[in-house]
BAMARLUM-594684 format. One line per field, with one value per residue (C-alpha): residue number from 0; x, y, z. Coordinates in nm, 3 decimals. Example, Ala and Ser with C-alpha at 12.3 -4.5 7.8 and 13.67 -1.06 7.14 Angstrom:
<sedrens>
n = [0:1]
east = [1.230:1.367]
north = [-0.450:-0.106]
up = [0.780:0.714]
</sedrens>
This chain:
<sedrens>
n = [0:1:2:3:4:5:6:7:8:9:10:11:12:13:14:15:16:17:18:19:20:21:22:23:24:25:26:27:28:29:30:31:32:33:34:35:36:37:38:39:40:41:42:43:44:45:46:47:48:49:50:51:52:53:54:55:56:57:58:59:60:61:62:63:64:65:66:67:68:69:70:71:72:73:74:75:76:77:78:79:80:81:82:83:84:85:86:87:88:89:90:91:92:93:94:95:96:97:98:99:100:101:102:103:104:105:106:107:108:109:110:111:112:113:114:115:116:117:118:119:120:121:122:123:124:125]
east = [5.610:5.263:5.191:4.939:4.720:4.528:4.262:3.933:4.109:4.013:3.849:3.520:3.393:3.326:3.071:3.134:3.192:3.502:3.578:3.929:3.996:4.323:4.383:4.653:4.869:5.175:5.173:4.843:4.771:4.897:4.636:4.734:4.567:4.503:4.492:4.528:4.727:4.748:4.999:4.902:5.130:5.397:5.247:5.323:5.166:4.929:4.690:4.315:4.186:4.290:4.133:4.219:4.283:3.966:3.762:3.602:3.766:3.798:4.008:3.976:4.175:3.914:3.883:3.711:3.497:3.145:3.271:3.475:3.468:3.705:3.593:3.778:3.663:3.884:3.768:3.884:4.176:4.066:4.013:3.794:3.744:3.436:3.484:3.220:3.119:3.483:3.650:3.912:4.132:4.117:4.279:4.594:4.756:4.603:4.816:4.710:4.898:4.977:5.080:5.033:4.947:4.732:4.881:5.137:4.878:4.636:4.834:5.043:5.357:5.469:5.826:5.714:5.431:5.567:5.383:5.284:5.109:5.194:4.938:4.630:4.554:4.224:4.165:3.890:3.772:3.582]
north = [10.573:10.497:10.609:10.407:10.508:10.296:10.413:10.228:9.978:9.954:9.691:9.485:9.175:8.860:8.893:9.277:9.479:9.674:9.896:9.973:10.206:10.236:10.596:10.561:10.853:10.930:10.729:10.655:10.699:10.392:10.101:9.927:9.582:9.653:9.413:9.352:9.099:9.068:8.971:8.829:8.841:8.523:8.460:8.489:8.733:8.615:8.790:8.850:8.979:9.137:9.325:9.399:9.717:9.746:9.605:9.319:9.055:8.992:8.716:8.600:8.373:8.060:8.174:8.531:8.412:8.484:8.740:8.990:9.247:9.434:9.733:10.030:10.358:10.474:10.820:10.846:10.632:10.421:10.061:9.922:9.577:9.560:9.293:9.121:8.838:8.888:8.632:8.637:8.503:8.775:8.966:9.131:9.441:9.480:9.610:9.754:9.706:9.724:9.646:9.645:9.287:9.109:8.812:8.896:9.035:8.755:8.433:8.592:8.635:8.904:8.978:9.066:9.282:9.625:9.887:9.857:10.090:10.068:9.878:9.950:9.716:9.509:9.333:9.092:9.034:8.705]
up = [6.278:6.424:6.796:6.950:7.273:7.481:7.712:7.869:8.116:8.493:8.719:8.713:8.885:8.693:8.443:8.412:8.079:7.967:7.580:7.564:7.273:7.094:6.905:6.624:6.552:6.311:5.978:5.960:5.605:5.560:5.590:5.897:6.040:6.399:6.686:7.062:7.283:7.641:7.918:8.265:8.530:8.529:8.139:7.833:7.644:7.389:7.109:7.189:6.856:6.517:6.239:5.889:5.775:5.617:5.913:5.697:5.859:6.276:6.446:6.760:7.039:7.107:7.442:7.401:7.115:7.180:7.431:7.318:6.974:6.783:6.586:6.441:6.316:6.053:6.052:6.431:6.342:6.681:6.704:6.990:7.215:7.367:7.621:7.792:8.058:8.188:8.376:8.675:8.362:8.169:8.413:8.178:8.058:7.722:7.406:7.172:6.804:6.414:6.150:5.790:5.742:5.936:5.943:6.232:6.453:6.442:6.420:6.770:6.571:6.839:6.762:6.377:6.480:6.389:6.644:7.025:7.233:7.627:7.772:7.991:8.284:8.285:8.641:8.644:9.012:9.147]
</sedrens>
């Protein structure tokens, strides 16, 4: 079992700045692709980002390209996602998750993404 954490959400106005921060616990010695996905209220939730397990490779929805990075430190076991020029769209609870492939994670295959952390709210003001 993996535990996953999230921590760094909270509100900004449009055009603001936000890290969240994901610490992994548990079974971590296994190399796990890392990723997060987001759900807005009355929507679906959808994938933001992903990373491989050795952080060579990044994936990104189209519409945070540019704006938004993921980054992990696998001596903290933490991933990151540095998000900014937000937008009253991006407005979400943001999950953080893993699994061993990446595949799951960053083509928003949801139900076969093995791990999930709880969420932590982003709210994106105008």
């Amino acid at each position: 079992q993996v535990q996953l954490v999230e921590s760094g959400g909270g509100s900004v106005q449009a055009g603001g700045s936000l890290r969240l921060s994901c610490a992994a616990s548990g079974r971590t010695n296994t190399d796990y692709a890392m990723g997060w996905f987001r759900q807005a209220p009355g929507k679906e939730r959808e994938w933001v980002a992903a990373i491989t397990s050795n952080g060579r490779s990044t994936y990104y929805r189209e519409s945070v390209k540019g704006r938004f990075t993921i980054s992990r430190d696998s001596t903290k076991n933490t991933v990151y996602l540095q998000m900014a020029s937000l937008k009253p769209e991006d407005t979400a609870d943001y999950y953080c998750v893993a699994d061993p492939q990446v595949g799951p994670i960053a083509t928003g295959n949801s139900q076969r993404v093995d791990y999930w952390g709880k969420g932590t709210p982003v709210t994106v003001s105008s």
